[in-house]
mmCIF file of the C-alpha atoms, coordinates in Angstrom:
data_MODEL
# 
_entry.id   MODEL 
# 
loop_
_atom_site.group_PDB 
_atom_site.id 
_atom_site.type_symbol 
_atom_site.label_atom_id 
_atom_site.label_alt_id 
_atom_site.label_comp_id 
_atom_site.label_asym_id 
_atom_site.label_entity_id 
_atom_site.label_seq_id 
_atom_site.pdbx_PDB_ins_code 
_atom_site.Cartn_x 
_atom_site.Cartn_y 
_atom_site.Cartn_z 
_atom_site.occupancy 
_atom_site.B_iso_or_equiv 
_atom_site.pdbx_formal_charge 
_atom_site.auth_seq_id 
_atom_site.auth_comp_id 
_atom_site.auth_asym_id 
_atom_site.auth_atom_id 
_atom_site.pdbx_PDB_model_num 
ATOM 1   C CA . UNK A 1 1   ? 0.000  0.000  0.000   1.00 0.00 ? 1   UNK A CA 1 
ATOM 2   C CA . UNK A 1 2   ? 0.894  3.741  -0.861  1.00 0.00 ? 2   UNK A CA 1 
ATOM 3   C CA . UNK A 1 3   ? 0.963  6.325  1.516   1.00 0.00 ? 3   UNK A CA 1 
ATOM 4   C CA . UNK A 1 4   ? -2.416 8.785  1.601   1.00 0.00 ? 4   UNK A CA 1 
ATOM 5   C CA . UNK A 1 5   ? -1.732 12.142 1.668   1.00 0.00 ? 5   UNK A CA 1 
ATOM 6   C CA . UNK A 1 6   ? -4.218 15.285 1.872   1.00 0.00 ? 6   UNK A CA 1 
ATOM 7   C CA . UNK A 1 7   ? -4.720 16.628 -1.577  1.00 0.00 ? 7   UNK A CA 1 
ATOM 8   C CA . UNK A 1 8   ? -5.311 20.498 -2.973  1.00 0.00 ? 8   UNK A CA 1 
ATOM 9   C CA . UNK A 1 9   ? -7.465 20.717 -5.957  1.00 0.00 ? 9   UNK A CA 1 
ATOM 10  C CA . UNK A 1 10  ? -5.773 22.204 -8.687  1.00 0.00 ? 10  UNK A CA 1 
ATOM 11  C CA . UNK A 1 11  ? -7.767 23.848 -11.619 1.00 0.00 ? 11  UNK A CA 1 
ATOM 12  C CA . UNK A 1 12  ? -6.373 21.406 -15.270 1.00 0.00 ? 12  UNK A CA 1 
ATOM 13  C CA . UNK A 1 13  ? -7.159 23.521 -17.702 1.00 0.00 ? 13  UNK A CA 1 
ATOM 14  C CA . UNK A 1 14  ? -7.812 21.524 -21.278 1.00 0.00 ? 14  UNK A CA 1 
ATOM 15  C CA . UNK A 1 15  ? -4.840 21.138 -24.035 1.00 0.00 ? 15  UNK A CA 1 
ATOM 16  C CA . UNK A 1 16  ? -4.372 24.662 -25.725 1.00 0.00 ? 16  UNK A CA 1 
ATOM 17  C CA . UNK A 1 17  ? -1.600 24.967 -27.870 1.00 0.00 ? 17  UNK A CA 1 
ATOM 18  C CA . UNK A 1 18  ? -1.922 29.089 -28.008 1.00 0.00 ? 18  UNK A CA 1 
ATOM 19  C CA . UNK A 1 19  ? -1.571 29.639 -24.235 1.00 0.00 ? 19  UNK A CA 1 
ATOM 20  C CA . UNK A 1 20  ? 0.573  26.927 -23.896 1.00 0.00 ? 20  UNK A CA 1 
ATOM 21  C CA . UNK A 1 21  ? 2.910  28.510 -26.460 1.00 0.00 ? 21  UNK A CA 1 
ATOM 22  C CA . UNK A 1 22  ? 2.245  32.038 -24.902 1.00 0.00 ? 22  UNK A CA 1 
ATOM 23  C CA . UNK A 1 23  ? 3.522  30.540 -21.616 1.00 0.00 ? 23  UNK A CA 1 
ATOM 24  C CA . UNK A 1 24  ? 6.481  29.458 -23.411 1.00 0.00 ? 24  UNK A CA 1 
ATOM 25  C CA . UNK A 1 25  ? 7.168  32.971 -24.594 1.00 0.00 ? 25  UNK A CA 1 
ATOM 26  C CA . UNK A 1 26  ? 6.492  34.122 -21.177 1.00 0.00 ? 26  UNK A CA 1 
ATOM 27  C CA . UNK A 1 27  ? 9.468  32.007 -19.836 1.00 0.00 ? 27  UNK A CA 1 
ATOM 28  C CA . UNK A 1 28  ? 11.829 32.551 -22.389 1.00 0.00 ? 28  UNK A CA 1 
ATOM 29  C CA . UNK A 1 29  ? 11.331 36.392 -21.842 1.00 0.00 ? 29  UNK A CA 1 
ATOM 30  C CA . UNK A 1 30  ? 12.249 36.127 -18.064 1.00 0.00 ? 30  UNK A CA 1 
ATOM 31  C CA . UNK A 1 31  ? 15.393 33.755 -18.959 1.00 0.00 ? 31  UNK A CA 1 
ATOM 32  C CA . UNK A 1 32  ? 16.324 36.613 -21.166 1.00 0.00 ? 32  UNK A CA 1 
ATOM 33  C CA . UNK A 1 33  ? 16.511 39.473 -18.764 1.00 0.00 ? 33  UNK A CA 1 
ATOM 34  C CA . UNK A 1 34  ? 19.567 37.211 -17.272 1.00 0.00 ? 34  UNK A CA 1 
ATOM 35  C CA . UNK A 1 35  ? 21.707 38.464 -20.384 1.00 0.00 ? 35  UNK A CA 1 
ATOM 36  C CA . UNK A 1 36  ? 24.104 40.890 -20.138 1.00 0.00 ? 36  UNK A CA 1 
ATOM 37  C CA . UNK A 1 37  ? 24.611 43.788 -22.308 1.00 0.00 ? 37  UNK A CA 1 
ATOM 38  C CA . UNK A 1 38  ? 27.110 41.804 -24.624 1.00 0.00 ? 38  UNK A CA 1 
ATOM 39  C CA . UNK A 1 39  ? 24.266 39.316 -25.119 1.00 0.00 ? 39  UNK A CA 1 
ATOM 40  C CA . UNK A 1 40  ? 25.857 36.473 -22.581 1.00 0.00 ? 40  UNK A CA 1 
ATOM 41  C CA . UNK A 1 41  ? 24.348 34.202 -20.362 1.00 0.00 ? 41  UNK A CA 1 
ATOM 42  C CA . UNK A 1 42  ? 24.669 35.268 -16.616 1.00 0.00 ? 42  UNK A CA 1 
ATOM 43  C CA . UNK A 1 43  ? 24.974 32.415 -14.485 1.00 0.00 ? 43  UNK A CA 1 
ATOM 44  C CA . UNK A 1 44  ? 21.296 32.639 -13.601 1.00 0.00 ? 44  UNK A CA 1 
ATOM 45  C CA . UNK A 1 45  ? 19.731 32.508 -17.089 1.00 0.00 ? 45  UNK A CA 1 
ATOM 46  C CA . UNK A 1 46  ? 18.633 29.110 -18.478 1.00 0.00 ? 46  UNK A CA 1 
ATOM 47  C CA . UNK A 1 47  ? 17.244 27.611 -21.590 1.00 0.00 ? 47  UNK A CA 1 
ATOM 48  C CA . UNK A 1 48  ? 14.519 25.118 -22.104 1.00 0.00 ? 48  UNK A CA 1 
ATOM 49  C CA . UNK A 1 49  ? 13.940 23.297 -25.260 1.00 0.00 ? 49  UNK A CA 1 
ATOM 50  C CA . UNK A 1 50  ? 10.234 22.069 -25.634 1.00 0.00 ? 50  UNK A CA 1 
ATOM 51  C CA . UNK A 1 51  ? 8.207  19.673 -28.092 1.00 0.00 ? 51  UNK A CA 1 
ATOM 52  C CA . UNK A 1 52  ? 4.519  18.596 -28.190 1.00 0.00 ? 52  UNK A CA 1 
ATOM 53  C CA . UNK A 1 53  ? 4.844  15.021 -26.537 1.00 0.00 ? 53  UNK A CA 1 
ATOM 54  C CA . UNK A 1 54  ? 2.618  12.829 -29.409 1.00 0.00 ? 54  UNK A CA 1 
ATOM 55  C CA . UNK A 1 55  ? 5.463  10.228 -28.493 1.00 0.00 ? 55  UNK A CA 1 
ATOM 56  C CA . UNK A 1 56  ? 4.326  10.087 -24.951 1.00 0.00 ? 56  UNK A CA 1 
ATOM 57  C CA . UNK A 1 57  ? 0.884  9.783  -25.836 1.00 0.00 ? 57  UNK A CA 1 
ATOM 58  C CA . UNK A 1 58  ? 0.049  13.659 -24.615 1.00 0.00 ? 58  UNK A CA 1 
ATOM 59  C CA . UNK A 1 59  ? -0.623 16.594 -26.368 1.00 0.00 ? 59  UNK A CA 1 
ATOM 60  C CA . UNK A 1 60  ? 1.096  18.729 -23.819 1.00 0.00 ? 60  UNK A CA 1 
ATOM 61  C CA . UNK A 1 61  ? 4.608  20.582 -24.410 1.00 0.00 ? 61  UNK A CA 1 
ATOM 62  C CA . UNK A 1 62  ? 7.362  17.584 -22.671 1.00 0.00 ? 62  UNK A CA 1 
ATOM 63  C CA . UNK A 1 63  ? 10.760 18.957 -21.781 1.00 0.00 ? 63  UNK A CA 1 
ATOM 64  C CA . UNK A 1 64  ? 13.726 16.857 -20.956 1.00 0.00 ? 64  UNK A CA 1 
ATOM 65  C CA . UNK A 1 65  ? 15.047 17.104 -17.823 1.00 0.00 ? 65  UNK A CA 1 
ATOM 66  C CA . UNK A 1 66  ? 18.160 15.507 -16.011 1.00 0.00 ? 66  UNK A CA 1 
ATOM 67  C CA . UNK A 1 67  ? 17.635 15.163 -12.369 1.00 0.00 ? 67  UNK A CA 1 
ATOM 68  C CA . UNK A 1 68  ? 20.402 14.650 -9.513  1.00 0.00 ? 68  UNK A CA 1 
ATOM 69  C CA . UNK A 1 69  ? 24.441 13.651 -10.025 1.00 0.00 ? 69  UNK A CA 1 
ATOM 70  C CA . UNK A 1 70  ? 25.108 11.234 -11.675 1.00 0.00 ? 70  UNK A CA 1 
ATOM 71  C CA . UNK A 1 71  ? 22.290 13.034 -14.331 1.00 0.00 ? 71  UNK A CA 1 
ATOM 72  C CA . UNK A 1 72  ? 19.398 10.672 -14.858 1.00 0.00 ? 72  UNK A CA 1 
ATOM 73  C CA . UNK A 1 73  ? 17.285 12.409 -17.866 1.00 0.00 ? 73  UNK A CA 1 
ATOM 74  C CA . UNK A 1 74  ? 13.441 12.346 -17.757 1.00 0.00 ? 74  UNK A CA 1 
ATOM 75  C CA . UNK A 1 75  ? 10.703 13.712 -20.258 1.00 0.00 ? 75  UNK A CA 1 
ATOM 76  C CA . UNK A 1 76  ? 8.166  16.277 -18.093 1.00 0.00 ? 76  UNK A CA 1 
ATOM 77  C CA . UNK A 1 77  ? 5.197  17.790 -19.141 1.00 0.00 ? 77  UNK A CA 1 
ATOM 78  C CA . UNK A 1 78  ? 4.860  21.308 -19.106 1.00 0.00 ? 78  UNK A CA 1 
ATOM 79  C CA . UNK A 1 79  ? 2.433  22.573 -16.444 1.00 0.00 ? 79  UNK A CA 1 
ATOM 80  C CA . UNK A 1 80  ? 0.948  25.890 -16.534 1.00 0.00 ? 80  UNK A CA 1 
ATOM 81  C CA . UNK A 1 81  ? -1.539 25.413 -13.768 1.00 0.00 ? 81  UNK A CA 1 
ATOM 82  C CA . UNK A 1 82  ? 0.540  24.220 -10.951 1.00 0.00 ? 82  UNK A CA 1 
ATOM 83  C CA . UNK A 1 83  ? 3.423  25.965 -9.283  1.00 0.00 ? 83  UNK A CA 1 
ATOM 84  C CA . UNK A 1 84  ? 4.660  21.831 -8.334  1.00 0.00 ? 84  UNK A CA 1 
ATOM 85  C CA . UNK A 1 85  ? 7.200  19.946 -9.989  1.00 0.00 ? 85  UNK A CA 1 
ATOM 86  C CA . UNK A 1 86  ? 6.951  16.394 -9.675  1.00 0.00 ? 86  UNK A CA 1 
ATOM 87  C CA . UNK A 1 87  ? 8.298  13.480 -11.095 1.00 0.00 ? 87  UNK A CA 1 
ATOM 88  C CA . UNK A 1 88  ? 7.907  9.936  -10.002 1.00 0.00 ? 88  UNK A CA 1 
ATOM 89  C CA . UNK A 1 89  ? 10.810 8.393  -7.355  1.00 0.00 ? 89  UNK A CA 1 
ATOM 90  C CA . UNK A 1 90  ? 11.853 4.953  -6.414  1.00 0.00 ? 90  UNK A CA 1 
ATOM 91  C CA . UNK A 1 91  ? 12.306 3.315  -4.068  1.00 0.00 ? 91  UNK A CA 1 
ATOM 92  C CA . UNK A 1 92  ? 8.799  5.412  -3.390  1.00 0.00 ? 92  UNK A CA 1 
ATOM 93  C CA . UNK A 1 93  ? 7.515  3.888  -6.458  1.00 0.00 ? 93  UNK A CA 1 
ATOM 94  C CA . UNK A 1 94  ? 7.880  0.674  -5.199  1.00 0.00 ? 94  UNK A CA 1 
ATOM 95  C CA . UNK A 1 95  ? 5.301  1.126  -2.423  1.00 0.00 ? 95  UNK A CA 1 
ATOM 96  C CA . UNK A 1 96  ? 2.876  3.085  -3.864  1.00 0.00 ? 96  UNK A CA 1 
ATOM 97  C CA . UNK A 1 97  ? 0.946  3.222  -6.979  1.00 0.00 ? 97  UNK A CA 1 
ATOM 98  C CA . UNK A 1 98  ? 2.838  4.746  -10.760 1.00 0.00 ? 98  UNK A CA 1 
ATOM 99  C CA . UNK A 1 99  ? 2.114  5.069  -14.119 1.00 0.00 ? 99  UNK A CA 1 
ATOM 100 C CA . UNK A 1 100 ? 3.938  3.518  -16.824 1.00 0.00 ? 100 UNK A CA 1 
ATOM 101 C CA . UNK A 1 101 ? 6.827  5.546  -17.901 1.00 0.00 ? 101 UNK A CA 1 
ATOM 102 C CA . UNK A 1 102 ? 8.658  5.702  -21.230 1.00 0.00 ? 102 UNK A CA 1 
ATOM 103 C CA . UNK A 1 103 ? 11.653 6.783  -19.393 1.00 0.00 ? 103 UNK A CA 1 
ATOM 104 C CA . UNK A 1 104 ? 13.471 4.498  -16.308 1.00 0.00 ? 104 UNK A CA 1 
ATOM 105 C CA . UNK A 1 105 ? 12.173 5.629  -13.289 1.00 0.00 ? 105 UNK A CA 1 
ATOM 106 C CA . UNK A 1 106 ? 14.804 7.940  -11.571 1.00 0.00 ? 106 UNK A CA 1 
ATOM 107 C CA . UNK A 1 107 ? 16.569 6.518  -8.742  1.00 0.00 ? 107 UNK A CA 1 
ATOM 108 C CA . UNK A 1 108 ? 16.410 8.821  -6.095  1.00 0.00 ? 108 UNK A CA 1 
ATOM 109 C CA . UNK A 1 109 ? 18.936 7.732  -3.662  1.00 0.00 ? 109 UNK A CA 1 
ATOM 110 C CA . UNK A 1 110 ? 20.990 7.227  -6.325  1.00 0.00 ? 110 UNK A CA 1 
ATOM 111 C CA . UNK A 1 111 ? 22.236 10.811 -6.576  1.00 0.00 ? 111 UNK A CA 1 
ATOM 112 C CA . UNK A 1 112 ? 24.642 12.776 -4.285  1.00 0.00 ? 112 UNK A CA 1 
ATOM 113 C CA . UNK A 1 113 ? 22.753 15.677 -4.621  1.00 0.00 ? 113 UNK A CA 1 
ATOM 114 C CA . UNK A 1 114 ? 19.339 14.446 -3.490  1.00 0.00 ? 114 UNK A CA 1 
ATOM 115 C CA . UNK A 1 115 ? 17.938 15.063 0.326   1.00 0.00 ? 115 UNK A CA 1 
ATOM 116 C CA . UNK A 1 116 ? 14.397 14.675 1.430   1.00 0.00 ? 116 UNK A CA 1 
ATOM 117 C CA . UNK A 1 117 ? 12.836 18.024 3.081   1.00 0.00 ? 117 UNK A CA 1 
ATOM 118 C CA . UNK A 1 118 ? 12.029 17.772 6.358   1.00 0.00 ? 118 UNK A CA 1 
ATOM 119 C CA . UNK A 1 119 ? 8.293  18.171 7.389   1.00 0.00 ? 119 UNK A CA 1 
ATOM 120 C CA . UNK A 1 120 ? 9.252  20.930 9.647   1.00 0.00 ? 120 UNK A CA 1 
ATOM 121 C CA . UNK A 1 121 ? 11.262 23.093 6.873   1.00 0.00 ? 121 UNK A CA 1 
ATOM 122 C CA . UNK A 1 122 ? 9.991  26.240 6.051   1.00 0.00 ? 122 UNK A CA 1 
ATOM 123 C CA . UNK A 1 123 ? 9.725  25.596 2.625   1.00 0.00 ? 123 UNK A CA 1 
ATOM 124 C CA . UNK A 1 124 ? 7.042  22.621 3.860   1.00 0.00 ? 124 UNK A CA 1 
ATOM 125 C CA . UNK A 1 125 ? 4.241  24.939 4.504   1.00 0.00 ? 125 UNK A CA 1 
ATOM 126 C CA . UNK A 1 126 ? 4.718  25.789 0.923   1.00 0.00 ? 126 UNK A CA 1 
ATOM 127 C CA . UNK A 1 127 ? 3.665  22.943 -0.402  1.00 0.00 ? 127 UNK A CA 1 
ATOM 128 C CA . UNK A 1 128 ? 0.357  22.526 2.074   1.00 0.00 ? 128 UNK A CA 1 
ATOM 129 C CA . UNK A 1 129 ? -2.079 20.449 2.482   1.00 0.00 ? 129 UNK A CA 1 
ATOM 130 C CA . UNK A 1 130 ? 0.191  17.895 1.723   1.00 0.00 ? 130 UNK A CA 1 
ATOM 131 C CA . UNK A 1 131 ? 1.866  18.113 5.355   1.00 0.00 ? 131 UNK A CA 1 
ATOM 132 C CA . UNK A 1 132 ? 0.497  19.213 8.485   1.00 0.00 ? 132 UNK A CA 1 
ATOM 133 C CA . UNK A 1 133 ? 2.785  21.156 10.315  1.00 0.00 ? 133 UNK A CA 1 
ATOM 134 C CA . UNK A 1 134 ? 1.265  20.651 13.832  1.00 0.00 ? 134 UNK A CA 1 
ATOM 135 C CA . UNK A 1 135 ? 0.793  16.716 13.742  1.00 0.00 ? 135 UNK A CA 1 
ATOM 136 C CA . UNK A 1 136 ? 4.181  16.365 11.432  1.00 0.00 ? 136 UNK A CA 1 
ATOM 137 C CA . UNK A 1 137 ? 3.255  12.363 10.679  1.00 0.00 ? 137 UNK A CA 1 
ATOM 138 C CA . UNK A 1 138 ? 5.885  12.005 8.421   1.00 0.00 ? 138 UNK A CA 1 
ATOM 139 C CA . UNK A 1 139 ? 10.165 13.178 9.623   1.00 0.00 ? 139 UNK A CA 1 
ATOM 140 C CA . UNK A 1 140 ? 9.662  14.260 4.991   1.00 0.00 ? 140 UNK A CA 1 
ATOM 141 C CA . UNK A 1 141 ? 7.729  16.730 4.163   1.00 0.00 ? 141 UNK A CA 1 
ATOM 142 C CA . UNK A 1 142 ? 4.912  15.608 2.060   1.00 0.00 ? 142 UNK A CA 1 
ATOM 143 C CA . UNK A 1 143 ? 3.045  17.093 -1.200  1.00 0.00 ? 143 UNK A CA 1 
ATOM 144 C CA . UNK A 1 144 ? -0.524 16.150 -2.768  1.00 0.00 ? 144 UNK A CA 1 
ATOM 145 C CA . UNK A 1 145 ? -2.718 17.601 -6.168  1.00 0.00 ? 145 UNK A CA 1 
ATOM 146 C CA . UNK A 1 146 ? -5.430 16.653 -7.377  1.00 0.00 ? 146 UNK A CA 1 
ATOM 147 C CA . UNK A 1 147 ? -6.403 17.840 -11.014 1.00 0.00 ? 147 UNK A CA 1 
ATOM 148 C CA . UNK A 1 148 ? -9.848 18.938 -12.270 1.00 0.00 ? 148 UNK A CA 1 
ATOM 149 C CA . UNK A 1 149 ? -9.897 16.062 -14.807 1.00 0.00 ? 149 UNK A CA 1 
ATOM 150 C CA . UNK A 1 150 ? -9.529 13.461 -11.025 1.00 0.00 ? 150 UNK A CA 1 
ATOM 151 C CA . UNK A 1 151 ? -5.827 13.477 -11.818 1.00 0.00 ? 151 UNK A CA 1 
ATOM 152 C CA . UNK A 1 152 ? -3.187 13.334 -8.398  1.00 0.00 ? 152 UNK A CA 1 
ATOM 153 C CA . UNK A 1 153 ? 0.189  12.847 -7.584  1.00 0.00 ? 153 UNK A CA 1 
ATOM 154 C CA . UNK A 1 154 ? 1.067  12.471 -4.048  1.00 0.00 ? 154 UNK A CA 1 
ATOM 155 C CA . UNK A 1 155 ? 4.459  12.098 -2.734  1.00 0.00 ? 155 UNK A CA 1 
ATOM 156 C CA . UNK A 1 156 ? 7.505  13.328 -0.423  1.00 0.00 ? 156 UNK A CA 1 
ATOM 157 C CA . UNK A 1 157 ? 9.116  16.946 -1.196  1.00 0.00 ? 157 UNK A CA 1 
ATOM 158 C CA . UNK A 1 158 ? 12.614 16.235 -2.024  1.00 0.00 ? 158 UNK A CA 1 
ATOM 159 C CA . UNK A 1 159 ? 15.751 18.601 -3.415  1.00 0.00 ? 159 UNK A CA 1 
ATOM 160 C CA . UNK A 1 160 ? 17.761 17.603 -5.965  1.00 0.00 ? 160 UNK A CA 1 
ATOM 161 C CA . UNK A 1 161 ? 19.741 19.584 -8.693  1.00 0.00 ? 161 UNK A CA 1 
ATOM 162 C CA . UNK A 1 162 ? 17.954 20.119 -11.825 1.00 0.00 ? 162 UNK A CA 1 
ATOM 163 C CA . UNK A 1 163 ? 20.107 19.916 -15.464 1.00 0.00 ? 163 UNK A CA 1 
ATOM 164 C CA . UNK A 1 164 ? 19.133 21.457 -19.010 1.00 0.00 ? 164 UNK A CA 1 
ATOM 165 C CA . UNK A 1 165 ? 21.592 21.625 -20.783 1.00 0.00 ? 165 UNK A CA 1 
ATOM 166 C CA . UNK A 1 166 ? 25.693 21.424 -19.790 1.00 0.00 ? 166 UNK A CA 1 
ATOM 167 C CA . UNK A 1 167 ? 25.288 25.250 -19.060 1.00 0.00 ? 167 UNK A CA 1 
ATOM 168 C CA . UNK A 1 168 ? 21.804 25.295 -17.529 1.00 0.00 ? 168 UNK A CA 1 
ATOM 169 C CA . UNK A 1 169 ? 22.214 23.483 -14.165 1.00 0.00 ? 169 UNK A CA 1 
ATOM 170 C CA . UNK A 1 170 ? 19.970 24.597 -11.200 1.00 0.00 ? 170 UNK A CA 1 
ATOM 171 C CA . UNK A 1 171 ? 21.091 23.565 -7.426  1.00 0.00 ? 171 UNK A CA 1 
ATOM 172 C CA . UNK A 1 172 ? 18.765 23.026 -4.313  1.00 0.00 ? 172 UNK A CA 1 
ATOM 173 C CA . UNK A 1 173 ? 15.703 23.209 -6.679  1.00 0.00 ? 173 UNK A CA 1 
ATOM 174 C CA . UNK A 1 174 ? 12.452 22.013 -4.507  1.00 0.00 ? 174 UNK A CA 1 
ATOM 175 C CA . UNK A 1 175 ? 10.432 19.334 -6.061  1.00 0.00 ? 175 UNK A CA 1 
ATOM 176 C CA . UNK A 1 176 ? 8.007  16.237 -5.205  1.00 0.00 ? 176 UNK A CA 1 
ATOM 177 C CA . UNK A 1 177 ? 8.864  12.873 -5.407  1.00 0.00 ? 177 UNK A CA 1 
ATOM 178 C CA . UNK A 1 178 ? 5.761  11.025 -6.325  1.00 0.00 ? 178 UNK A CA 1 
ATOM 179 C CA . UNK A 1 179 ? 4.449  7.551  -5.588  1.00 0.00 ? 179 UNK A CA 1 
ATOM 180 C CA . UNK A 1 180 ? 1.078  7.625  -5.737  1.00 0.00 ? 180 UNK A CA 1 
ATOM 181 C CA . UNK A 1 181 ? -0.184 8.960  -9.631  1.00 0.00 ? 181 UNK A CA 1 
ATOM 182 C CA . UNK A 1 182 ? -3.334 8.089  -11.604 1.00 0.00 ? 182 UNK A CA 1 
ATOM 183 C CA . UNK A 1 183 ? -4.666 10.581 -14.186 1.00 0.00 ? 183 UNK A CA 1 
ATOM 184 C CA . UNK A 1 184 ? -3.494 11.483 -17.809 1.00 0.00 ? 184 UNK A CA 1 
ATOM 185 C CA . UNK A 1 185 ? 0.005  11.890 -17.445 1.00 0.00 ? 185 UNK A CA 1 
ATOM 186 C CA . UNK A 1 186 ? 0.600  10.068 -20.757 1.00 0.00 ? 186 UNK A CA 1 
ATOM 187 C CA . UNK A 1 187 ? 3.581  8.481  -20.546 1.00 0.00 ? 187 UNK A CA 1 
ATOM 188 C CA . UNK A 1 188 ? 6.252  11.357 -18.835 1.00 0.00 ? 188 UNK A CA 1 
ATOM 189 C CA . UNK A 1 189 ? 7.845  11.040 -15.807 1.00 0.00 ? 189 UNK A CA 1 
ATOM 190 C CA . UNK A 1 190 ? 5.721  13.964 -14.445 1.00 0.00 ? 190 UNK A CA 1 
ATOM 191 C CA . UNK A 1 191 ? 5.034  17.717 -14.698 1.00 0.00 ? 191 UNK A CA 1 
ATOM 192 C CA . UNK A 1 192 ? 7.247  20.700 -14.792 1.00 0.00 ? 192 UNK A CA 1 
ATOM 193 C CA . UNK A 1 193 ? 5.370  23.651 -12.542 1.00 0.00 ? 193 UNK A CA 1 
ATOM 194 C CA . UNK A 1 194 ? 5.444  26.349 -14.684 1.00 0.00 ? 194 UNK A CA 1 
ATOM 195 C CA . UNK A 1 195 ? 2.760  29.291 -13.341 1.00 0.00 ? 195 UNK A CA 1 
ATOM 196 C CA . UNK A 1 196 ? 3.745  32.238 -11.742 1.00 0.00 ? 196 UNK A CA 1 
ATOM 197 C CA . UNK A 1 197 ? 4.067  31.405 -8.028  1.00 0.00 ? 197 UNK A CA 1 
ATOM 198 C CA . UNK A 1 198 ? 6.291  31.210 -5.680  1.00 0.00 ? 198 UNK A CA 1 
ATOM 199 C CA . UNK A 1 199 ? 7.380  27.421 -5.940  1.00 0.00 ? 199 UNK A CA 1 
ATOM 200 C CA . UNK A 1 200 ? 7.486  27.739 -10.122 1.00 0.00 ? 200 UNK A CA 1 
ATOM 201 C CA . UNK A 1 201 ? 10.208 26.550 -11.757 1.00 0.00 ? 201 UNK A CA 1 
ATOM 202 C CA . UNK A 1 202 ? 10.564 29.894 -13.494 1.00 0.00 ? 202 UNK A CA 1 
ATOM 203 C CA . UNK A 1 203 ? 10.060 31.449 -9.678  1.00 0.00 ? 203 UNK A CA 1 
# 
């Protein structure tokens, strides 16, 4: 059995390939305020390199994404919506409930970089309902969403470093690592939060 966690309803907004593409354009804007005058990268700008994902059966923008050191790569969904990135972990995976994949599932503990966040970290009450801060059941902070369409993803916040490309690397970057996923995820490892607040990716 999979661990239950409380879950937040998140609004899923149906496939649209102008706002998604909009959003895009968004993005790319704020990653190009990091330039400098000669037109350089500063070390906090970033790049990300999107397709529709017909190959993992979803209509969605997928980015890929290399999590943790040594890099294990991952396709991701864009997700406008949400402000939570999620992917699914083992050895969570292995006692709760995931979709098939196209890609291996990443191993979490495999990577020197990875650390769970503790229930009682202040970046915890972030990511609420999923914990609750006075009963603390659970030493890892925990994360749940549920989708309009009766997706969810429920999991354990985690931080890991996040890879692009060779030159877009992101450190301490707060995720969730899911075990418990049913919904129309297509085939991707999970979603890349992508709206404007606080926990973004773009944030």
């Amino acid at each position: 059995m999979g661990h239950v966690f409380n879950i937040k309803e998140k609004t899923k907004k149906k496939f649209n390939p102008e706002q998604d593409q909009a959003r895009v354009k968004w993005i790319q804007t704020r990653i190009s305020k990091y330039r400098d005058r000669s037109g350089q990268k500063s070390p906090n700008a970033g790049s990300i390199a999107a397709n529709v994902g017909i190959s993992m059966n979803t209509l969605t923008y997928v980015v890929r994404v290399g999590l943790g050191i040594p890099v294990q790569y991952v396709s991701m969904a864009f997700d406008t919506g949400s402000d939570v990135t999620w992917l699914q972990c083992d050895p969570f995976c292995q006692s709760g409930q995931c979709h098939s994949q196209k890609d291996p599932i990443v191993n979490a503990p495999g990577s020197i970089t990875y650390t769970n966040v503790s229930c009682l970290a202040p970046i915890c009450s972030t990511f609420k309902p999923g914990t609750d801060p006075f009963t603390c059941g659970y030493s890892t902070c925990t994360f749940g969403i549920k989708y309009e369409d009766g997706s969810y993803s429920s999991g354990f916040v985690s931080q890991e470093t996040v890879t692009f490309t060779t030159s877009d690397v992101f450190t301490e970057f707060n995720f969730g690592c899911a075990n418990n996923n049913t919904g129309l995820f297509g085939s991707v490892a999970g979603t890349l939060g992508l709206d404007r607040n606080p926990l973004s990716f773009p944030s």
